[in-house]
N, C-alpha and C positions, 0 to 999 in steps of 0.2 A: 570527470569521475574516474575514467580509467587510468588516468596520470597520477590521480591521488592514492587511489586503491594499490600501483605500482608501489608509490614510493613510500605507504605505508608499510608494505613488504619489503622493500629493497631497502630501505633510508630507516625505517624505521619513524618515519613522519609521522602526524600527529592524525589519531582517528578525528571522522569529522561526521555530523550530521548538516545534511543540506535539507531547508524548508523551501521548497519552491513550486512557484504554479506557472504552469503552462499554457499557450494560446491551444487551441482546441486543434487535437491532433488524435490518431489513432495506434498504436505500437503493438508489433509483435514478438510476445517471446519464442522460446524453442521449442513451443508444444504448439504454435498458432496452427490451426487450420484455414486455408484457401477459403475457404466455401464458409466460415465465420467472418470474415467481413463482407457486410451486408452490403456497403455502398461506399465504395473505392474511391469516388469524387467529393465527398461531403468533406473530408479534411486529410489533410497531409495524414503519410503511413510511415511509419517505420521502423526495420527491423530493430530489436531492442537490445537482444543478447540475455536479456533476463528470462529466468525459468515462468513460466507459465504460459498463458495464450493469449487473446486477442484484449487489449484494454484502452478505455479513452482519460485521455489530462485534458484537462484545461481550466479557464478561469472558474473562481467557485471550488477547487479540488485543492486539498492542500496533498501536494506532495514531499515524501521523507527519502533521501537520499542516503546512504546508511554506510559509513565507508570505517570496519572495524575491524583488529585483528580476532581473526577469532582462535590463533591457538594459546589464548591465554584468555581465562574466564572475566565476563562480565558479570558482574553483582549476580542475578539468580543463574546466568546462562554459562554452563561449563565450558569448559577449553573444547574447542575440536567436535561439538556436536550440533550442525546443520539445522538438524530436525527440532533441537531445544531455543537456538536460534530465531528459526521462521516463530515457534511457539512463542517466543518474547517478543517480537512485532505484533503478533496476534496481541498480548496480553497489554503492551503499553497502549495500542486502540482501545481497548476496553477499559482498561483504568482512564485512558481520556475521556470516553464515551460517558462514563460512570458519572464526571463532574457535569455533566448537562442534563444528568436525570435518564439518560439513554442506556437501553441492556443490551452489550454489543456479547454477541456469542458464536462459538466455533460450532463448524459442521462438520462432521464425521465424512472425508470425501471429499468436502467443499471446502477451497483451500480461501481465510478472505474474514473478513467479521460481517455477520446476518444480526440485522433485529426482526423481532416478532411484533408484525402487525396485531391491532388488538382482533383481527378476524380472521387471525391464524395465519396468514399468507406469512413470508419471509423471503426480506430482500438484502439484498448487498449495502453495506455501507462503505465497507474499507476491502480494497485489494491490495494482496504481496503478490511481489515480483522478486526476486531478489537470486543472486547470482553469485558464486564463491568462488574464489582464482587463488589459490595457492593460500589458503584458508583466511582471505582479506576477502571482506562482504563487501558488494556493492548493490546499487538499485536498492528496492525498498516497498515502499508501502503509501497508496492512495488513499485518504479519508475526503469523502463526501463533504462538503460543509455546507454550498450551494451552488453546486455546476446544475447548467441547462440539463435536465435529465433527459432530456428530448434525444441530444447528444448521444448517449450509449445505442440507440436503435440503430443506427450504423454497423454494428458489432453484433456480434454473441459474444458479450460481455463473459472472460474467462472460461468461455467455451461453456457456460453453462445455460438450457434455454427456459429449465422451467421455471425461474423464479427473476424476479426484478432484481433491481438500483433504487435506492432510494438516498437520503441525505438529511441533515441534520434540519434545513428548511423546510426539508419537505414533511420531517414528523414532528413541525412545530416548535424547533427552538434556533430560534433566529440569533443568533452568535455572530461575533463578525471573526474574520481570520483571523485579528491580531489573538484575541482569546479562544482563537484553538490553540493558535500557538502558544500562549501559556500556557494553556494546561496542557501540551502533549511536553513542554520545558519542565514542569512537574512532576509529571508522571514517569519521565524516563528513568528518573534515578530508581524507582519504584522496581521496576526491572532491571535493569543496566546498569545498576550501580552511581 
């Protein structure tokens, strides 16, 4: 990723989205706290380089690897702006979320797409991570589909404790990956052009 990210800057190479899932591992970005991972032994750690804090991949999680120049605008996200950026990861989870019946929504604070249980609680569906070297994005963005949720108790998932992880199995819409990945193939032009 970081080779690509280079020579998207230096070469001018071609931007690229990676969809991949991970064996069950835990990563930290530059905001991790020590004392947020909860249990060092349950699966491999590693530092990440990505902005945020403590998160888990693995099977079940689709991951988005996001390698794009950003001083030149994507379809809604303008040149040179970070913040409108992360806010279009956020939006293309939600425009995916949307084709399964699910209301994926921002938190003021809470950096990540939440749904609202019907008894008010709110959990994590989709985590950013994501990282800018010389205005070429790298890292990305988790969506829940059906990882062991068991899994995040290892962590303080994004350093936050009061609220859960949840997942697209877990609130009833049993989708397999191929059709996330369509619909997040959909969705991106939606935002991204």
């Amino acid at each position: 990723m970081q080779e690509r990210a280079a020579a998207i800057r230096e070469n001018g190479a071609e931007e690229l989205v990676w969809l991949v899932e991970h064996p069950p591992l835990y990563t930290a970005g530059t905001s991790a706290k020590p004392e947020d991972l909860q249990d060092s032994s349950r699966f491999p750690t590693y530092t990440a380089g990505r902005g945020g804090q403590w998160t888990y991949h693995g099977p079940g999680q689709r991951v988005a690897y996001v390698m794009l120049d950003l001083t030149r605008p994507h379809g809604t996200i303008p040149a040179r702006d970070v913040r409108c950026y992360v806010a279009g990861l956020e939006r293309w989870v939600i425009e995916t979320l949307r084709e399964f019946g699910i209301k994926g929504e921002i938190r003021e604070g809470r950096v990540g797409i939440w749904v609202v249980r019907p008894d008010g609680a709110e959990d994590k569906i989709g985590a950013i991570g994501v990282r800018v070297t010389r205005w070429v994005s790298w890292h990305g963005l988790a969506l829940n589909v059906n990882p062991d949720l068991s899994h995040f108790t290892g962590i303080v998932p994004c350093g936050i404790r009061e609220h859960g992880v949840t997942s697209l199995h877990d609130l009833g819409v049993k989708v397999s990956m191929d059709e996330v990945d369509a619909a997040l193939r959909r969705n991106w032009s939606k935002v991204f052009g």
